[in-house]
C-alpha positions in Angstrom: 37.3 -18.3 -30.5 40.3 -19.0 -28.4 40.0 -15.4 -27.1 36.4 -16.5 -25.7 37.6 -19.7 -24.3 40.2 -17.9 -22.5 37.8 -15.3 -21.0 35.2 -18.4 -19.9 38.2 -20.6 -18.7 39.2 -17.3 -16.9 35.8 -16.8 -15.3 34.6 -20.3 -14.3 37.0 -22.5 -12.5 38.4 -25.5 -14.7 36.5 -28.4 -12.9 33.3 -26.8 -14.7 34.5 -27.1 -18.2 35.4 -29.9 -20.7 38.2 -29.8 -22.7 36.8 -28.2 -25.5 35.5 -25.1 -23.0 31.9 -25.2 -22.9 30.0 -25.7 -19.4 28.9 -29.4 -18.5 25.6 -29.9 -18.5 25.1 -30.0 -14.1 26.6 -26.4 -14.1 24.5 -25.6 -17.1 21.0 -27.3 -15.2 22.3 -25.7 -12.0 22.8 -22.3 -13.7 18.7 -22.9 -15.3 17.1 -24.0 -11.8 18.6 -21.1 -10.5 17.6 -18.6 -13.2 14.3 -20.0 -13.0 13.8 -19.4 -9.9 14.9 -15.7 -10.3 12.6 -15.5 -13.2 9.4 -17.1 -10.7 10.3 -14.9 -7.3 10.5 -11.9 -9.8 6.7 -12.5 -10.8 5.7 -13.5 -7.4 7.0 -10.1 -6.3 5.0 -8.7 -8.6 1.4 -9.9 -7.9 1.9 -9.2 -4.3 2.6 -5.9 -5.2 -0.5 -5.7 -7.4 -2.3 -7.3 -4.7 -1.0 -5.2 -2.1 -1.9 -1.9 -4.0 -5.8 -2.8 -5.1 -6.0 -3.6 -1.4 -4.9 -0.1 -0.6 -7.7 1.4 -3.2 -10.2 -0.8 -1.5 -9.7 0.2 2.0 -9.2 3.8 0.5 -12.7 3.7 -0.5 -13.9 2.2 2.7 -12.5 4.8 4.8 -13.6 7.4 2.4 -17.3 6.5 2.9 -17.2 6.0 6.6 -15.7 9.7 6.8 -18.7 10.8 4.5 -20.9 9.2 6.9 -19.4 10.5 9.8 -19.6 13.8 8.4 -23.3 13.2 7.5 -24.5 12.3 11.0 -23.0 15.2 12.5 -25.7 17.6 11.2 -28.5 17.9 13.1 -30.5 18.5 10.1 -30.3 15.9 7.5 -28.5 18.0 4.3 -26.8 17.0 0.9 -23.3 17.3 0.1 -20.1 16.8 -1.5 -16.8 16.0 0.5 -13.5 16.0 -1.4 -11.2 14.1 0.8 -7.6 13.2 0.4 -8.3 9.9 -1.8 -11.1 10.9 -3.9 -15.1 12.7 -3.6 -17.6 11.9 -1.5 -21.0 12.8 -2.1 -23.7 12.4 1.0 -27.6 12.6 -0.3 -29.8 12.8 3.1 -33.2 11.8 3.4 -35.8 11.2 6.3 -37.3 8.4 6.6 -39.6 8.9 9.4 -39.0 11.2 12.3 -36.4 9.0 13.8 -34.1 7.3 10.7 -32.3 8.9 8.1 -31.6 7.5 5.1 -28.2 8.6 3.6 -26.9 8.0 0.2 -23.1 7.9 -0.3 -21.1 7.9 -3.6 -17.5 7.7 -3.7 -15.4 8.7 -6.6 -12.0 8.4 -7.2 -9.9 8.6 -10.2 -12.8 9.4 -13.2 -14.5 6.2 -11.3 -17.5 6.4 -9.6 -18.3 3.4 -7.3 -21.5 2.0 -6.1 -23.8 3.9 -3.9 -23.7 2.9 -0.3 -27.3 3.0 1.6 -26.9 3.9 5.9 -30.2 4.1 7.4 -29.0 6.0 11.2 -31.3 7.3 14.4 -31.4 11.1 14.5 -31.5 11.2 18.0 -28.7 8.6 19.2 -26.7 9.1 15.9 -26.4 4.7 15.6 -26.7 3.1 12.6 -29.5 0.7 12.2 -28.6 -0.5 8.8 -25.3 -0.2 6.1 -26.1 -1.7 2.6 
């Protein structure tokens, strides 16, 4: 025991300790708040970082499926398709709708998941979109 008392008295100036060696009880709250608030910014850290990666995924995805649009519209003749891009598959289903619009049908996949179908009806002739579902 006096060993260990001579290693804390070592380490911590005396105004810290009592005479018996132990740490009063400011330093110790002192020492808690500040531990705490390690513990807190640690776990904040953390859920921004989770945040800030499924954010990544999502605007993954997003670009993903305007590329497969993209790459849809350029063919003059509406065709079916898969593109596998740098974050996952795309796959482009083409269908006319009338002899202006054409429906397009695009599934992104990524990572054994595959995501919700995405519906853009487009002109033929001016290549706009006239609806994105």
């Amino acid at each position: 025991m006096l060993k260990v008392n001579f290693i804390i008295t070592r380490k911590f100036d005396r105004k810290y300790l009592n005479e018996g060696g132990f740490l009063l009880p400011y330093s110790m709250l002192l020492f808690m708040i500040v531990i705490t608030g390690a513990v807190l910014s640690t776990s904040l850290f953390l859920s921004k970082y989770r945040y800030l990666v499924n954010m990544g995924e999502v605007y993954e995805r997003k670009v993903s499926i305007a590329h497969g649009a993209l790459l849809g519209m350029k063919d003059p003749v509406p065709a079916s398709g898969t593109n596998e891009g740098e974050f996952g598959v795309t796959e482009v289903v083409s269908s006319l709708l009338n002899e202006h619009e054409v429906l397009m049908e695009i599934t992104y996949q990524a990572d054994e998941k595959v995501f919700k179908p995405v519906s853009v009806v487009y002109n033929r002739e001016t290549k706009q979109i006239i609806d994105w579902k």
